[in-house]
C-alpha positions in Angstrom: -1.7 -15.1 -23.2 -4.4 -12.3 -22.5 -7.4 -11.3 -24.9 -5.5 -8.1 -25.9 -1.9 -10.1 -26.9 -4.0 -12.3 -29.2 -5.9 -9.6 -31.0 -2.4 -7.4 -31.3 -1.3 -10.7 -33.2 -4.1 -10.7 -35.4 -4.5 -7.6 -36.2 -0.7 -7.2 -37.2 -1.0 -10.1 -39.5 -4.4 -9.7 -40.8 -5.6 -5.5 -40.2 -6.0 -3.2 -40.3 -8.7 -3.5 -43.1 -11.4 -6.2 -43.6 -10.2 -9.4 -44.6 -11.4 -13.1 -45.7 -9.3 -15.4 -43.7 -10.7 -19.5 -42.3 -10.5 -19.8 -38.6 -8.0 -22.4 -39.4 -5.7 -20.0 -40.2 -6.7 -17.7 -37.3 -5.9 -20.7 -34.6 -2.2 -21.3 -36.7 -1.6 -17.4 -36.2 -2.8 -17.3 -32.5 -1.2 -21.3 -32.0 -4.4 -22.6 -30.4 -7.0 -24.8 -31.5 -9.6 -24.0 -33.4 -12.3 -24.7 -31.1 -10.2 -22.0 -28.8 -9.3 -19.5 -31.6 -13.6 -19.3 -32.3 -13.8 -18.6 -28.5 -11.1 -15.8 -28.9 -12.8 -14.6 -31.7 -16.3 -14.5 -29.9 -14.5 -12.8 -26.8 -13.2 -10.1 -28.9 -16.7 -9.6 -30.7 -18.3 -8.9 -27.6 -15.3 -6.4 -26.3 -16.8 -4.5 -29.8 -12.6 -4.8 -31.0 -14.1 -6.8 -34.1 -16.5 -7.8 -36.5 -16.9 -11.5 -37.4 -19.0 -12.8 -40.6 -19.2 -16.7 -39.8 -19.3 -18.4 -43.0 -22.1 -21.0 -43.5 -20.7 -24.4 -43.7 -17.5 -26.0 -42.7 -14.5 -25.4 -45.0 -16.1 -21.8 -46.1 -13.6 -18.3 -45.9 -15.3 -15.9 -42.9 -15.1 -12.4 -42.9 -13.1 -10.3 -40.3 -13.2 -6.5 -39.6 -11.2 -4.3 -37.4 -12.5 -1.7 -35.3 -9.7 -0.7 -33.2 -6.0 -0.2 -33.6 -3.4 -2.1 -31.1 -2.3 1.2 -30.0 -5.7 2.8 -29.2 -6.4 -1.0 -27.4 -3.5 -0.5 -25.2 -4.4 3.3 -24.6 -7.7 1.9 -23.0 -6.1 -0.6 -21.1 -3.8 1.9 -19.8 -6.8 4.2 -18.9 -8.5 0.8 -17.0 -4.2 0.3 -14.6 -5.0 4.5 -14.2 -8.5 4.3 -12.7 -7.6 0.9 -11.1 -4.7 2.7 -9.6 -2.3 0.8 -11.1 -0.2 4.2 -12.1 3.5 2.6 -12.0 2.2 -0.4 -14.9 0.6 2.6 -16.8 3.4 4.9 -16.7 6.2 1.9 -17.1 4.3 1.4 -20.6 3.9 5.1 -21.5 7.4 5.4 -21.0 8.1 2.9 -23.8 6.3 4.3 -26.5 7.1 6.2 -29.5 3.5 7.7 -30.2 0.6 8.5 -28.5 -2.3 9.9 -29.4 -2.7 13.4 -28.0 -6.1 13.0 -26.8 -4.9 10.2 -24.6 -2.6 12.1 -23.0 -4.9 15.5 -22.2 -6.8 12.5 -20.8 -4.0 11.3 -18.9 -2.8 14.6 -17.8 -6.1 15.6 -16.9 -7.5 12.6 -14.1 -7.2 13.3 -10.7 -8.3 10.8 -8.8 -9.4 11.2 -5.1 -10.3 7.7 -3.3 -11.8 6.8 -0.2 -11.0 3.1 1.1 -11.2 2.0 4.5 -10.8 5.3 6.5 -7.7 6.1 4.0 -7.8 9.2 1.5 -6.0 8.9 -1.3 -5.3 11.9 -4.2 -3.6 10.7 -7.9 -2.2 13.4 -9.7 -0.5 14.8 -12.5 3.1 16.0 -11.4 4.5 19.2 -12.5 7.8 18.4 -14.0 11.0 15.6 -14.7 12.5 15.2 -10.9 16.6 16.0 -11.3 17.4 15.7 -6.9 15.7 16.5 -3.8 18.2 17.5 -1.8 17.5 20.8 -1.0 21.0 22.5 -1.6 20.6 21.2 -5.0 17.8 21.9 -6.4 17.0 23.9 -9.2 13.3 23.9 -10.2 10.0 24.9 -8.6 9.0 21.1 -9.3 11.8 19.8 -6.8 11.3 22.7 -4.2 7.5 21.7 -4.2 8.6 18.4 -3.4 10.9 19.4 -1.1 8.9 21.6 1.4 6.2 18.8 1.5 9.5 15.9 3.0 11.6 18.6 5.2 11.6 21.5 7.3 14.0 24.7 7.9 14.6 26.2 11.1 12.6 29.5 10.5 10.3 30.6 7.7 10.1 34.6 7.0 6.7 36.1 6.0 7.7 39.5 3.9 4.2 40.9 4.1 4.4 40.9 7.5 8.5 41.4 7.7 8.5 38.8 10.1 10.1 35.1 10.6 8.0 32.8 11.0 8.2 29.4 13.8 9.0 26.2 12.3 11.6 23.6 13.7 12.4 26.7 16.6 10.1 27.7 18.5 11.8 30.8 19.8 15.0 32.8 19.3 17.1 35.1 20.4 20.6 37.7 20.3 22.8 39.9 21.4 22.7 43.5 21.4 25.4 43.8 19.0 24.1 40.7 17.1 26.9 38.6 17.5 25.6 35.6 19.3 22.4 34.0 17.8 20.6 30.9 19.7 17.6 29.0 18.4 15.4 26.8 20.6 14.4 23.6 19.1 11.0 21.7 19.0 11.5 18.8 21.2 10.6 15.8 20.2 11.6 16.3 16.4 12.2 12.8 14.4 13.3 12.1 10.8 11.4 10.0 8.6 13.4 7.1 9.6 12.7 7.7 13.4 16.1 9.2 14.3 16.0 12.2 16.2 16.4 16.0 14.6 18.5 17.5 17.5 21.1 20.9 17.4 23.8 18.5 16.7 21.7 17.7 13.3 21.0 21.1 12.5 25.3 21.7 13.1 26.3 19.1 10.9 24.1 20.7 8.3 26.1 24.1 8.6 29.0 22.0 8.0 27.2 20.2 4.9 26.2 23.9 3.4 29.8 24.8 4.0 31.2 22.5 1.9 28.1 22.4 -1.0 26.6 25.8 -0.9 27.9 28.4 -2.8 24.9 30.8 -2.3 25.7 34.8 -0.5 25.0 32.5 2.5 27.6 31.1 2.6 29.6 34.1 3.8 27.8 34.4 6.3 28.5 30.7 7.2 31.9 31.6 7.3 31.5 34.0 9.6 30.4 31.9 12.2 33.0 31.5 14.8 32.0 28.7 16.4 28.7 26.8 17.5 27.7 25.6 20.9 25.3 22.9 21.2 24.6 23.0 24.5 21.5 20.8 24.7 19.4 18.7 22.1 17.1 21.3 21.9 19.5 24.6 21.6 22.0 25.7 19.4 23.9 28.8 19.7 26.1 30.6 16.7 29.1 33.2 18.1 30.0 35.5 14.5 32.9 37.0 14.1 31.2 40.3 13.1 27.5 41.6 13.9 25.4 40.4 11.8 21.4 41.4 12.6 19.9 39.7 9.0 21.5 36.3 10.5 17.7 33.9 10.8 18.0 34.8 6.7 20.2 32.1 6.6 17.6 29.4 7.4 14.9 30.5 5.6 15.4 29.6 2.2 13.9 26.1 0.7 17.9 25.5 0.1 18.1 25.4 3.9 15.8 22.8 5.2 17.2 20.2 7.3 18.4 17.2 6.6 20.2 13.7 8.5 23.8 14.7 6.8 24.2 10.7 8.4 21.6 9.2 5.9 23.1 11.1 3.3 26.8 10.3 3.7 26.1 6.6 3.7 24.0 6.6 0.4 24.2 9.8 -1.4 22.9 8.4 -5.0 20.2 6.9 -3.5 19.3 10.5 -0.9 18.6 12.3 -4.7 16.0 11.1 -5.3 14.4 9.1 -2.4 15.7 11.4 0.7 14.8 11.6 4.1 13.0 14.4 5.9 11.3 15.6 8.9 7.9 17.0 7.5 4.4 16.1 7.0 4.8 13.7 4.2 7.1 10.7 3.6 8.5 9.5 0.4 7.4 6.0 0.2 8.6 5.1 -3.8 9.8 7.4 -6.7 11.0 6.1 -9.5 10.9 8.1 -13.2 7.9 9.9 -13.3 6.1 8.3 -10.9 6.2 9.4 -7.3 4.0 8.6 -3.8 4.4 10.4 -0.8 2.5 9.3 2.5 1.5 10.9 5.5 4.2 11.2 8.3 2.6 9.5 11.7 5.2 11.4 13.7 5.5 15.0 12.1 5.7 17.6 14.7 3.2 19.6 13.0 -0.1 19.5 12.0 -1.2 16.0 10.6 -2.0 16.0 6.9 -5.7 15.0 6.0 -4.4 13.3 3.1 -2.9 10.0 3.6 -1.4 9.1 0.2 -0.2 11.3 -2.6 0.5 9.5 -5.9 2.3 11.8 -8.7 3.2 11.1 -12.8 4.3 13.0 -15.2 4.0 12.5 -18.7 4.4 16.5 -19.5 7.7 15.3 -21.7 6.6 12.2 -22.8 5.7 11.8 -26.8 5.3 15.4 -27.5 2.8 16.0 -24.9 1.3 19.9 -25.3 2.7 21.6 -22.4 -0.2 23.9 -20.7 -0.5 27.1 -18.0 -0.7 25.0 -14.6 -4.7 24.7 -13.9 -6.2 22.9 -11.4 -9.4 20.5 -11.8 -10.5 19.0 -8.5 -14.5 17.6 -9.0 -15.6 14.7 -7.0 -19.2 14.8 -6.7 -19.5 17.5 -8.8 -22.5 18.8 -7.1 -21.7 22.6 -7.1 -18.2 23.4 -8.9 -16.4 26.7 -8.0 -14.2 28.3 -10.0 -11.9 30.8 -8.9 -8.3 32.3 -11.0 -5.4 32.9 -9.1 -3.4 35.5 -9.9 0.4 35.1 -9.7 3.4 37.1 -8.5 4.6 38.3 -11.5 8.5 37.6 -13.2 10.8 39.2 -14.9 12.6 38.0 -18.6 16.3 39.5 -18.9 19.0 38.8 -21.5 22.6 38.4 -19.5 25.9 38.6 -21.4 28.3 36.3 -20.8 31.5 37.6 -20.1 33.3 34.5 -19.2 33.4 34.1 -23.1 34.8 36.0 -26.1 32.8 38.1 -28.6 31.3 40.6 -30.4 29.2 41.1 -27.5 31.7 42.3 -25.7 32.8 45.1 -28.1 32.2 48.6 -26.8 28.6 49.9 -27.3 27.3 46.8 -29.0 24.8 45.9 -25.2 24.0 49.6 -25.0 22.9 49.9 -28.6 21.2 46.4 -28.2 19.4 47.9 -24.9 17.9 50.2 -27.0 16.5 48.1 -29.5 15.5 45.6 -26.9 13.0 47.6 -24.8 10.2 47.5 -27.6 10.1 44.1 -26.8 8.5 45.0 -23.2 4.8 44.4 -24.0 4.2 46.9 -20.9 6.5 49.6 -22.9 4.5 49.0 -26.3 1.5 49.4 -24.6 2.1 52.5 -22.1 4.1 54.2 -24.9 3.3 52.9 -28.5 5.2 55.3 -31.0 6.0 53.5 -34.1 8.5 56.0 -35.5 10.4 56.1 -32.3 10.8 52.2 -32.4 12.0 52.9 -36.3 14.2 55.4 -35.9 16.0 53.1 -32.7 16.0 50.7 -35.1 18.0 52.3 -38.0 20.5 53.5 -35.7 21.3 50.6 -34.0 21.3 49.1 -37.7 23.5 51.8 -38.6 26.1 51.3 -35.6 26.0 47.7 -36.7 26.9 48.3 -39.8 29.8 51.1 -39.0 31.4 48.5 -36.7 31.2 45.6 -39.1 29.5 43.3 -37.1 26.6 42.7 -40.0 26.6 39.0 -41.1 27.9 37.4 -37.6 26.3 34.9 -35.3 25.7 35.3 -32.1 24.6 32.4 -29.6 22.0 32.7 -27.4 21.0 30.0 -24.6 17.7 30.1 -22.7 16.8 28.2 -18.9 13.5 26.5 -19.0 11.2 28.4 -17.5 7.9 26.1 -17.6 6.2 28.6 -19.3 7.4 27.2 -23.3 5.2 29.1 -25.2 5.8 32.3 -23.9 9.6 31.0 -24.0 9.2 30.3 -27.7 7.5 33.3 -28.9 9.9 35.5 -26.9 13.0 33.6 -28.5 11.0 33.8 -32.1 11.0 37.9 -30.9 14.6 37.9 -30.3 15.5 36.2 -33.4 13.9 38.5 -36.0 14.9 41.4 -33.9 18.6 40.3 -34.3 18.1 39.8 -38.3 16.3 43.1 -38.6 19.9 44.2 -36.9 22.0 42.1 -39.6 22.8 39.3 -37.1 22.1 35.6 -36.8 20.5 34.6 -33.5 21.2 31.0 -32.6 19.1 29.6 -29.8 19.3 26.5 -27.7 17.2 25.7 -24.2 18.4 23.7 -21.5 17.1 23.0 -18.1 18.3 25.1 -15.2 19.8 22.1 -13.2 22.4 21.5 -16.3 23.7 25.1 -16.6 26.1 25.3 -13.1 27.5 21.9 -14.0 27.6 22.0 -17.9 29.9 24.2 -20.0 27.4 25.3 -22.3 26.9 27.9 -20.5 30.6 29.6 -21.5 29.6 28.8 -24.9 27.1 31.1 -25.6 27.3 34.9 -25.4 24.2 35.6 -24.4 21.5 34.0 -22.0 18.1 34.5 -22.1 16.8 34.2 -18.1 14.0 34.8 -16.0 13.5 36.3 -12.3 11.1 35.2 -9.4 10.7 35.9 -5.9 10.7 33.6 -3.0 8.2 34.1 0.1 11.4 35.6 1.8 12.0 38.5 -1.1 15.4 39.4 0.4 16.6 36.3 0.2 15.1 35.4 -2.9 17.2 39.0 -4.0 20.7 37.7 -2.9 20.5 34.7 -4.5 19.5 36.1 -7.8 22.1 38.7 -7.7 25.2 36.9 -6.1 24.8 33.0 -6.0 27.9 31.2 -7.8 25.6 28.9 -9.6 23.2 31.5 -10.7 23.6 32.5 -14.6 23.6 36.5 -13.6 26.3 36.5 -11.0 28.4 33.7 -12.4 28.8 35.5 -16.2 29.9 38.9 -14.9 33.6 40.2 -15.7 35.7 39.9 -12.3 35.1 43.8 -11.9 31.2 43.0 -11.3 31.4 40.8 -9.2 34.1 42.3 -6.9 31.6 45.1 -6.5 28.4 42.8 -6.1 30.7 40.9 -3.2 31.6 44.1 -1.6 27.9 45.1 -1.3 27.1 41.8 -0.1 29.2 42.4 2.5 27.7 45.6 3.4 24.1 44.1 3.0 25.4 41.1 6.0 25.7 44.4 8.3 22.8 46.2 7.9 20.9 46.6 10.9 17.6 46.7 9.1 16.3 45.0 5.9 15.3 48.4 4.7 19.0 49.4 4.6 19.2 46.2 3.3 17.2 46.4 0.3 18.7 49.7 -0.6 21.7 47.9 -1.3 20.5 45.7 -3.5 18.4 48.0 -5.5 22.1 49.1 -6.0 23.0 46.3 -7.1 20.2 45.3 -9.5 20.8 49.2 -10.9 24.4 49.1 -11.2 23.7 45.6 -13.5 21.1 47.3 -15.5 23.3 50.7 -15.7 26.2 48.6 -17.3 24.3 46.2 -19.6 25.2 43.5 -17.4 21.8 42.6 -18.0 18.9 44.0 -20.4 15.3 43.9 -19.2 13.2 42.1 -21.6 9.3 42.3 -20.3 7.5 41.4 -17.5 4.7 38.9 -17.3 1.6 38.2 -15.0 0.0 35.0 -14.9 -3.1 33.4 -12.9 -4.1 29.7 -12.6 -7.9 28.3 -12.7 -9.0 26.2 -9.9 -11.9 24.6 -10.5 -12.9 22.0 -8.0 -16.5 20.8 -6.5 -17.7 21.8 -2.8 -16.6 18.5 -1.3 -12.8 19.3 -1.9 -11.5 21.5 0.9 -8.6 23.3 1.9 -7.6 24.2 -1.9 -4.5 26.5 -1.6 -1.6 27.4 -3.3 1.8 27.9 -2.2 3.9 30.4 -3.4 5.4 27.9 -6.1 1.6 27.9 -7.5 1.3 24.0 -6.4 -1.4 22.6 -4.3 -0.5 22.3 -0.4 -1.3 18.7 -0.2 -1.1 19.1 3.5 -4.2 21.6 3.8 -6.6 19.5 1.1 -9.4 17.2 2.8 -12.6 15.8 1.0 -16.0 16.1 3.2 -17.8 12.7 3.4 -21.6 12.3 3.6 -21.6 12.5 7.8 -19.7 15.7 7.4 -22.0 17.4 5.1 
């Protein structure tokens, strides 16, 4: 039994304050001699866990102190398996406890860990979030779609500062005039994790996989494909049955990366959460909380300088204090640079559900709650601060309240995690005195986006409380927001909505420009605002802190405001 079982057993027995006890006792408790249990007790002393008072002469009570509690014991032997490396023991025992103290966990959260060891770098980090799937149709959080653009690739990127797409598994493309035929030209050479080959018969049986999975505005475009020739390994061409010049749009989305549909199909429970990818890193274990990616020898690309990546999370684990995302990188810490980031910013909206009855949907009662609702807008209260305009909205929204009979109801409210929870909680604090100042009850529950599309909570509430981002390829980023099945916007619209949201869609598909194209969905996003589809709440910009020394390189963020592992590299001494 080691050092640390024996003192657990003593101190549960004996602690945790001082106590006279004979070390005959202490060798029954520990079932050892007693010419053992004084060794014990000697090892202990010198680990600074206790105080012993010998007594002087045989057959005399001793004196023994406690200095340390079991729990705080284990915490350090939990910080030795973490700077050991030993992350999957530590995070294994984390897992089972009911309390931790919270400096042990900023402690935790807060120890990367970069190693050097026979030619290998190696990083240890805290992860950013609980891991629901990784395959990319699927997945719902910026967490997974960090993952996820580290393990696979997509057939085009598109840079919207530059309106332009962007090489990645094609190298080259082309189309009609009237943009009915599309053909991509492949990488050659392209292999899975696994070592089977990413060919245009791959990247086909993925249409067919999106066709039957993904309910985003792509997939009307997907249907619009006539047929596909695959007339080599390396090309693929798409024949539409109408013109469509926005087309690559399909492929660029994180949704769209590429995976071996074979893999899945023969193990689809064990694909979610240890897939199989094309891109720079490998997934060599995940488990709960506790991932490793490695290098891929054989990516296409770029070779990572990093050779091992070892994630945990303990964000959700025993109350942890949940933080703005800041970076700490110091290694030799012999000149440390600091630098704040800032980040696009997103947009908070309240949606009303119309797949559900309610006093929401009575006549006037969103419009009147629009008006109430903008003083909320910290931009508005600032620009425009005029306390007896906000009272005088007020009292007549109270007023209409009142008139209709609607004081004393409940309304429910749900909200989608946004990994932002303070800002979360103070809004939905906001929202709920609002509502009483209004006569109402506000009731408020928060669930993780990856349960809405597949729970029914989501028809239970009459209002949800959402945010809005942007994607590196905005349009796309736009459609998805505004007509994916699965999103919370599009899918609680009344049939009306969304018959005129398709028919746009439809017009967007044609456009022969993404100007013209983002005309229509400025339409779009008006026409939802006109109606009170959806009430803008505020708007809110954000930075991150790096802070890292001048032997970490290549520290970047990606537009999901996580580290690109692939471009980080530590200098060593022969560098400098």
């Amino acid at each position: 039994m080691k050092l640390e079982n024996h003192y657990i057993t003593l101190y549960s027995h004996l602690g945790p304050t001082d106590v006279n006890v004979f070390i005959s006792e202490i060798a029954e408790l520990l079932s050892c001699s007693e010419r053992h249990a004084k060794s014990l007790i000697k090892q202990m002393q010198d680990q600074q866990w206790i105080t012993w008072h010998a007594s002087s002469g045989r057959g005399n009570v001793s004196k023994l102190c406690f200095h340390i509690s079991p729990q705080r014991l284990m915490q350090q032997q939990v910080q030795r398996w973490f700077e050991n490396g030993d992350l999957k023991r530590a995070i294994t025992w984390i897992e089972q406890q009911t309390e931790l103290d919270q400096s042990f966990l900023s402690w935790i959260n807060e120890y990367p860990q970069w190693i050097q060891n026979n030619g290998m770098d190696i990083l240890r980090y805290p992860g950013y979030g609980h891991i629901h799937t990784l395959i990319p149709s699927e997945i719902t959080s910026k967490s997974e779609a960090h993952i996820v653009e580290h393990v696979f690739n997509r057939l085009l990127q598109y840079n919207s500062e530059k309106d332009e797409f962007v090489q990645e598994l094609a190298h080259y493309w082309e189309y009609d005039e009237e943009g009915l035929i599309w053909r991509f030209y492949l990488r050659k050479g392209i292999v899975f994790h696994d070592g089977s080959p990413l060919t245009s018969e791959v990247i086909k049986e993925n249409i067919e996989f999106w066709d039957k999975r993904n309910c985003s505005w792509k997939l009307n475009m997907v249907e619009d494909i006539d047929h596909i020739d695959v007339s080599s390994p390396t090309v693929i061409t798409f024949h539409l049955n109408k013109p469509n010049r926005l087309f690559p749009h399909v492929f660029t989305d994180v949704k769209s990366m590429i995976i071996p549909v074979h893999l899945y199909k023969n193990n689809p429970d064990l694909f979610v959460l240890n897939p199989v990818g094309s891109g720079p890193f490998r997934i060599k274990e995940h488990i709960r909380n506790y991932l490793v990616l490695e290098s891929f020898s054989n990516y296409f690309g770029y070779q990572p300088l990093l050779d091992r990546i070892e994630l945990y999370n303990i964000a959700n684990q025993i109350g942890a204090e949940t933080k703005p995302i800041d970076y700490r990188f110091l290694y030799e810490k012999s000149v440390v640079h600091t630098h704040k980031k800032n980040l696009p910013p997103y947009g908070m909206y309240i949606v009303s559900n119309h797949q559900k009855a309610g006093i929401h949907r009575q006549p006037g009662f969103l419009k009147m709650l629009a008006i109430v609702i903008k003083w909320l807008n910290p931009t508005h209260n600032n620009q425009n601060k005029d306390e007896s305009q906000t009272t005088n909205d007020l009292i007549k929204a109270k007023n209409w309240f009142e008139e209709q009979g609607l004081t004393g109801q409940t309304i429910s409210l749900i909200a989608t995690n946004n990994e932002d929870h303070d800002k979360l909680n103070l809004l939905l604090q906001q929202l709920t005195h609002l509502f009483l100042e209004l006569g109402i009850t506000l009731h408020t529950d928060v669930f993780q986006r990856n349960q809405l599309p597949s729970s029914e909570q989501l028809y239970k509430a009459e209002l949800i409380l959402t945010s809005l981002s942007h994607g590196e390829d905005k349009f796309d980023s736009f459609m998805n927001a505004l007509s994916l099945n699965t999103n919370v916007i599009y899918n609680s619209l009344p049939l009306e909505a969304k018959g005129f949201i398709r028919s746009l869609a439809q017009e967007i598909q044609q456009c022969r420009d993404l100007r013209t194209a983002y005309n229509h969905l400025t339409q779009i996003k008006t026409f939802l605002l006109d109606h009170n589809y959806i009430l803008f709440l505020c708007e809110y910009n954000e930075h991150v802190k790096l802070e890292f020394d001048d032997s970490i390189q290549g520290v970047e963020l990606n537009r999901y405001h996580r580290l690109q592992y692939q471009k980080l590299w530590l200098k060593n001494e022969r560098e400098k």
